[in-house]
C-alpha positions as CSV (number, residue, x, y, z in Angstrom):
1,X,-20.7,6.3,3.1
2,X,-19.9,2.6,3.9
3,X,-22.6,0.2,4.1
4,X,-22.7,-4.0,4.3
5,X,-23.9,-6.3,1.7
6,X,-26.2,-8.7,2.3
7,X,-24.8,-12.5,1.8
8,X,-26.8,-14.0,-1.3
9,X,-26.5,-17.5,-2.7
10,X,-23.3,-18.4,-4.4
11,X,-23.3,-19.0,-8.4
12,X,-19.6,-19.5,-8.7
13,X,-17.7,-23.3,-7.5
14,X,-15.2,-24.1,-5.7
15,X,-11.7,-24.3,-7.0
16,X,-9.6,-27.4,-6.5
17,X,-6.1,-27.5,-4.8
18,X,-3.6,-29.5,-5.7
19,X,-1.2,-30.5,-3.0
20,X,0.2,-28.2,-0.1
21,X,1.6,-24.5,-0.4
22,X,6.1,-25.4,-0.3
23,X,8.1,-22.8,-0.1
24,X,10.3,-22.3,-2.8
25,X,12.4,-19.2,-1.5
26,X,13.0,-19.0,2.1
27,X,14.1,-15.7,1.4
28,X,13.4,-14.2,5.2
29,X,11.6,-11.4,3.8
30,X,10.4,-8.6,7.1
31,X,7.5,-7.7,4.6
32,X,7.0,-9.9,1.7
33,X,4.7,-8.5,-0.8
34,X,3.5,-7.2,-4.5
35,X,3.2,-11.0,-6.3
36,X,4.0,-9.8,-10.3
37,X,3.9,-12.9,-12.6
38,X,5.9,-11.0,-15.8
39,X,4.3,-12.9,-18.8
40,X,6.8,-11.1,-21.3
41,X,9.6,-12.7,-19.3
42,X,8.0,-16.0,-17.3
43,X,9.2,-15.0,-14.0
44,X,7.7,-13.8,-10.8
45,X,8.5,-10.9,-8.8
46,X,7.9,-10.0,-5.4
47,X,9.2,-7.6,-2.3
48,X,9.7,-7.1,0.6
49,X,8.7,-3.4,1.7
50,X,10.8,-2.5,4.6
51,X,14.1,-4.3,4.1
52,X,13.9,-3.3,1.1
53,X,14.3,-5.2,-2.3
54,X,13.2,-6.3,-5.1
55,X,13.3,-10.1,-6.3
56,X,13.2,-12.2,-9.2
57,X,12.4,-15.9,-9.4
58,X,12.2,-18.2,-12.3
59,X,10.5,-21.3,-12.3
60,X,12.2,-22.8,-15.2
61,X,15.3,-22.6,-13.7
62,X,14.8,-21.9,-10.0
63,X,17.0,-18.5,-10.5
64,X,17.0,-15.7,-8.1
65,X,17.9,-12.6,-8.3
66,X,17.8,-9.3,-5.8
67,X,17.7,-5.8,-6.0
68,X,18.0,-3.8,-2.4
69,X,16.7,0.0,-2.9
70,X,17.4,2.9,-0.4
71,X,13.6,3.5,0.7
72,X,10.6,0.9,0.9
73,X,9.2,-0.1,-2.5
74,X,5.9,-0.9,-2.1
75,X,4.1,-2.4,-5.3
76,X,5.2,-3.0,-8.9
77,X,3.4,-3.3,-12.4
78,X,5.2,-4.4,-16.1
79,X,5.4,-1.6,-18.4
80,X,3.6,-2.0,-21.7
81,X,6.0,0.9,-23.7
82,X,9.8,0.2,-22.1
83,X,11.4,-3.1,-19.9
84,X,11.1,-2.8,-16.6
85,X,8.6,-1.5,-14.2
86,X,6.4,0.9,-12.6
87,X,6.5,0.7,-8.8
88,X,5.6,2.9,-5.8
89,X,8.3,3.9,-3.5
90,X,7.8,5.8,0.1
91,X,6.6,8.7,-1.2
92,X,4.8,7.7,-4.8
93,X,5.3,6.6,-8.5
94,X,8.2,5.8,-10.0
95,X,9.9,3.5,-12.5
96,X,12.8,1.2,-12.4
97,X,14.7,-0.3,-15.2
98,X,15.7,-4.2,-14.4
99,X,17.5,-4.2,-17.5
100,X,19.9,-2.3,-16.3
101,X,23.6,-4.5,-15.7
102,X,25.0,-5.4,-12.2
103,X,23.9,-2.6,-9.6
104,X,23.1,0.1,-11.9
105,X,19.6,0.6,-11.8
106,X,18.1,2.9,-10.3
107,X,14.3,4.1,-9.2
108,X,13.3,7.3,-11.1
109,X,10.0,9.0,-9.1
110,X,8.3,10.7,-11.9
111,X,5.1,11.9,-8.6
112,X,5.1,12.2,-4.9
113,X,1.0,13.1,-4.2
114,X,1.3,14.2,-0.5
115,X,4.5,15.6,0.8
116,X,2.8,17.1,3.7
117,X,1.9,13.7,5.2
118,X,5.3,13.1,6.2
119,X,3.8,10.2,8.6
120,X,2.3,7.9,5.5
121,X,4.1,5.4,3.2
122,X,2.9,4.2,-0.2
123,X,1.7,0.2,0.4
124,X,0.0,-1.9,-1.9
125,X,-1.3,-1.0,-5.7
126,X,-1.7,-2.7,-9.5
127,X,-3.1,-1.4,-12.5
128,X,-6.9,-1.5,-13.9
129,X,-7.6,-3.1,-17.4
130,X,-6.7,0.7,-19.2
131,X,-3.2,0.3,-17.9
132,X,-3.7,3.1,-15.1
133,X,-1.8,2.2,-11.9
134,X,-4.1,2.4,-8.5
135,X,-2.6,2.6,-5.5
136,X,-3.1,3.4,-1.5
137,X,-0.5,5.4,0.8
138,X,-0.9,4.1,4.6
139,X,0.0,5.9,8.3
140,X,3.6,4.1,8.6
141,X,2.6,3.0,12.1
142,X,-1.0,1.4,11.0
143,X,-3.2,3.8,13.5
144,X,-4.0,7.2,11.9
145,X,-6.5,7.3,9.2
146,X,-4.4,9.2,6.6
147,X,-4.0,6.7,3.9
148,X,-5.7,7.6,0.6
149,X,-6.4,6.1,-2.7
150,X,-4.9,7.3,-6.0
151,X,-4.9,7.0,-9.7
152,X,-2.3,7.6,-11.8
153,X,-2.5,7.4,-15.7
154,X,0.2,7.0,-18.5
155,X,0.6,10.9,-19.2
156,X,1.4,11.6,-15.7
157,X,-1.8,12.5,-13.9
158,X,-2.4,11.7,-10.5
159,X,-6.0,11.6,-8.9
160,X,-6.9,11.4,-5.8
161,X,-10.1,9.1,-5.3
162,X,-10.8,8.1,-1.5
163,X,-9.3,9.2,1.7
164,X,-9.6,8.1,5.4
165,X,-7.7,4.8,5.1
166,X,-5.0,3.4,8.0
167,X,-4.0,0.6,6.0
168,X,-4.5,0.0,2.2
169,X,-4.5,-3.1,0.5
170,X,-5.4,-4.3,-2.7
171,X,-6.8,-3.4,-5.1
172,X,-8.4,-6.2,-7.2
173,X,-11.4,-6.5,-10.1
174,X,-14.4,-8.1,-10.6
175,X,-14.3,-10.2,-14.1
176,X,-16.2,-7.5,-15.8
177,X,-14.8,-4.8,-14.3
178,X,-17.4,-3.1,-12.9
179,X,-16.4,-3.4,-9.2
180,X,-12.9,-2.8,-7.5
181,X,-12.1,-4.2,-4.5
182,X,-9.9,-2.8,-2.0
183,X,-9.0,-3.4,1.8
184,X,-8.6,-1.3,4.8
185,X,-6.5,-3.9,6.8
186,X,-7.1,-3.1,10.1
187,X,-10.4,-2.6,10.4
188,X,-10.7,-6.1,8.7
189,X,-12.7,-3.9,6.0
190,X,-12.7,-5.5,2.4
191,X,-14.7,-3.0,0.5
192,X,-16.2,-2.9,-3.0
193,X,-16.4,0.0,-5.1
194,X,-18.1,0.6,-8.2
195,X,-15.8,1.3,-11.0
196,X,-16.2,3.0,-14.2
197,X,-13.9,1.6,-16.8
198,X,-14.4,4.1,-19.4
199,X,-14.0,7.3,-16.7
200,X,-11.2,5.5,-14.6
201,X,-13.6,6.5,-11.4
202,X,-14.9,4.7,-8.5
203,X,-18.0,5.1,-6.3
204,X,-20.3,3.7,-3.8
205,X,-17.9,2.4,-1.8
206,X,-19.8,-0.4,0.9
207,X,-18.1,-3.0,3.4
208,X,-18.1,-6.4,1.2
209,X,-16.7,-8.5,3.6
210,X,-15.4,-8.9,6.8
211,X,-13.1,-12.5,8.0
212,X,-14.6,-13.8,11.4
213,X,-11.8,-12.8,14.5
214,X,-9.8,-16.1,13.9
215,X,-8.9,-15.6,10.5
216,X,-6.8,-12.2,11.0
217,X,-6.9,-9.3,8.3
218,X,-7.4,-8.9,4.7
219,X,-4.4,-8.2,3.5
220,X,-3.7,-8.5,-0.5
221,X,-5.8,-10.5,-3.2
222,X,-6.3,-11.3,-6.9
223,X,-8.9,-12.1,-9.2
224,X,-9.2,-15.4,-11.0
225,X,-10.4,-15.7,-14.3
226,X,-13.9,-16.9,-13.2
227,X,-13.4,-13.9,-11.1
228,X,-13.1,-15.3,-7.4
229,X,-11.1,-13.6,-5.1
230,X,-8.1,-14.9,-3.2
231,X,-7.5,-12.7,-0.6
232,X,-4.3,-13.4,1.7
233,X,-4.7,-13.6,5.7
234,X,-2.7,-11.6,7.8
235,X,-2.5,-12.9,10.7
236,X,-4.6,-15.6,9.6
237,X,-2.0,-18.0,8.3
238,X,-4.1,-18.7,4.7
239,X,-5.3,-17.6,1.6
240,X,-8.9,-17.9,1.2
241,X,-11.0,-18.2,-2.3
242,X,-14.3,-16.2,-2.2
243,X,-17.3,-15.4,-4.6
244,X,-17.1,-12.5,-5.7
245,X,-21.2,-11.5,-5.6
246,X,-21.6,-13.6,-2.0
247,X,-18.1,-13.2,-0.8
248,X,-18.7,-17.4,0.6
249,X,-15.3,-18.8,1.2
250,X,-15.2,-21.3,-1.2
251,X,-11.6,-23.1,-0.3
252,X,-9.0,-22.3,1.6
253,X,-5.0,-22.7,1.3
254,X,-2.8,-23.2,4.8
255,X,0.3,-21.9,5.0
256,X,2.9,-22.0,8.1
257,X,3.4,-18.9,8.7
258,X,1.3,-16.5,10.9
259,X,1.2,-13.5,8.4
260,X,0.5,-14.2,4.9
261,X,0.2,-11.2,2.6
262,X,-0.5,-11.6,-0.9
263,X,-1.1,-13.9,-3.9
264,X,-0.7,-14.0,-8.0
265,X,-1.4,-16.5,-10.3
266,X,1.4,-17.2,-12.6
267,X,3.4,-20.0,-14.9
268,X,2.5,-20.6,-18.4
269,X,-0.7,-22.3,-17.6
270,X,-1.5,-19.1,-15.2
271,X,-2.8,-22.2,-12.8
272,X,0.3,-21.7,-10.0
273,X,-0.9,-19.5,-7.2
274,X,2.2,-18.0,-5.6
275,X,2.0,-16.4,-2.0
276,X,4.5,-14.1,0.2
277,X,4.6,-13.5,4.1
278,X,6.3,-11.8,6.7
279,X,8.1,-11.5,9.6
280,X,7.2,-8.7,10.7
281,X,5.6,-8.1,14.5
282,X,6.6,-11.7,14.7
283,X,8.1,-12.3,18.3
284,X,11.2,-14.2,19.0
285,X,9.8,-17.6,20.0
286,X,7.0,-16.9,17.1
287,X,10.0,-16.8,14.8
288,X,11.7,-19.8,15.9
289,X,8.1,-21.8,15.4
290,X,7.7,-20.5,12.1
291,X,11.2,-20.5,10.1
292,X,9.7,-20.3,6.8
293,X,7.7,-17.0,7.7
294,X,8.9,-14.6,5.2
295,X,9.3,-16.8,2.5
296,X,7.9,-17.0,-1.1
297,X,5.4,-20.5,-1.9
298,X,3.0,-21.7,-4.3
299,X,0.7,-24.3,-5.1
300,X,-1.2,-25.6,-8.1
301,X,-4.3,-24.6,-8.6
302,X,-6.9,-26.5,-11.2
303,X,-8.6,-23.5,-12.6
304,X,-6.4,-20.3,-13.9
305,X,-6.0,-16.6,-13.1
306,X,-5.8,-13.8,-15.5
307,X,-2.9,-12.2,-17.0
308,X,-1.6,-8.7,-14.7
309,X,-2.7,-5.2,-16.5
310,X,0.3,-3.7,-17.5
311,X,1.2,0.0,-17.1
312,X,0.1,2.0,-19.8
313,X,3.3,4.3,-20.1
């Protein structure tokens, strides 16, 4: 059963930002999402769901590169065994070889965990510190409460862990791992969990945070490596830094665009924090007023992030 925490005193100071959020890929993306900063290969990737594709972009030289897949792909993880990476598609897990020359790769599903909800999508998703991917399936038209949460480990098993969900989002950990973070959208839910690291399990799930009506949704988030949260606004037109025992906002980054959905720290220095949006549910004159919605940005940021778990298999 859910319950609210109580606000305490914050421990944790505020992060410095460094300039203004520019865009650096006006890419028009409908539903910009899953920030990856690849430390193997110093690039960043990101998608956008329901186009969909898959891009590349590297800061050293400002090169792009797209992928464009036959059903949505959702979120994405590095392998630790092979190149590429593990994603979710519509339907579940898969993997999907970047290596591969000109248009030749192709997704492989290796799990689809609930063919008989034929209304849900997979959304959002990353892996835990053991290398096992978690992610949350979602009602494609954000009102039924049949999204669930799953695990699924390098040898192939898939567990479900929560249900009940419209929209998922997240997940993200504490710095010592013993609370996961994830978001019903929505409801404007951001919940904690805790988590076993040894079992892989998760448990007393309570309401950590909700953003006041102005500030829109919770949409995705990372972890920095003093373990505040930056959680993306939809709706809200920001990223927000909280602490992660009070949940105080202790900055906040603008952006110009309406529906900002989620955040990685990347570059060498893991100090850059890169953002995507959307233009989805976007009217025509919102649009017009917001021509970079959709787009990739960053900023600097003067205190770093952590490397992203890779996937075990």
């Amino acid at each position: 059963m859910s319950k609210e925490t109580s606000p305490v005193p914050s421990p944790l100071s505020s992060p410095a930002v460094i300039g203004e959020a520019e865009c650096i890929w006006p890419a028009g993306a409908n539903l910009g999402e899953g920030t990856l900063w690849s430390q193997r290969e110093q690039a960043l990737y990101w998608i956008d769901i329901l186009t969909p594709r898959l891009f590349r972009y590297d800061p050293a030289t400002g090169a792009q590169r797209t992928w464009t897949f036959d059903e949505e792909i959702t979120a994405i993880a590095e392998r630790a065994s092979a190149p590429g990476l593990f994603i979710t598609l519509r339907r579940g897990f898969a993997l999907f070889d970047t290596t591969a020359p000109g248009n030749e790769a192709k997704p492989r599903y290796l799990h689809q965990p609930e063919p008989e909800r034929t209304g849900n999508r997979f959304n959002d998703g990353k892996c835990d510190a053991r290398g096992r991917f978690w992610a949350g399936s979602m009602d494609f038209d954000c009102k039924a409460p049949t999204g669930a949460l799953y695990r699924y480990d390098a040898d192939g098993r898939c567990t479900k862990h929560d249900d009940g969900f419209e929209v998922t989002n997240g997940p993200t950990w504490s710095a010592d791992g013993r609370t996961m973070y994830f978001n019903n959208t929505v409801l404007d839910n951001l919940y904690a969990y805790d988590f076993d690291m040894e079992a892989g399990t998760v448990s007393n799930r309570r309401v950590w945070h909700r953003f006041p009506k102005p500030d829109g949704l919770p949409d995705g988030m990372t972890t920095d490596a003093a373990g505040r949260l930056w959680i993306a606004h939809w709706g809200g037109s920001c990223v927000t830094c909280h602490d992660p025992v009070s949940a105080a906002e202790l900055c906040r980054i603008a952006i110009p665009a309406s529906h900002v959905t989620d955040c990685a720290f990347g570059d060498a220095d893991l100090r850059t924090l890169y953002i995507t949006t959307a233009r989805n549910s976007l009217t025509p004159e919102q649009q017009a007023a917001e021509p970079l919605a959709g787009g990739l940005f960053r900023v600097r940021i003067d205190s770093p992030g952590v490397p992203a778990a890779l996937f075990a298999g």
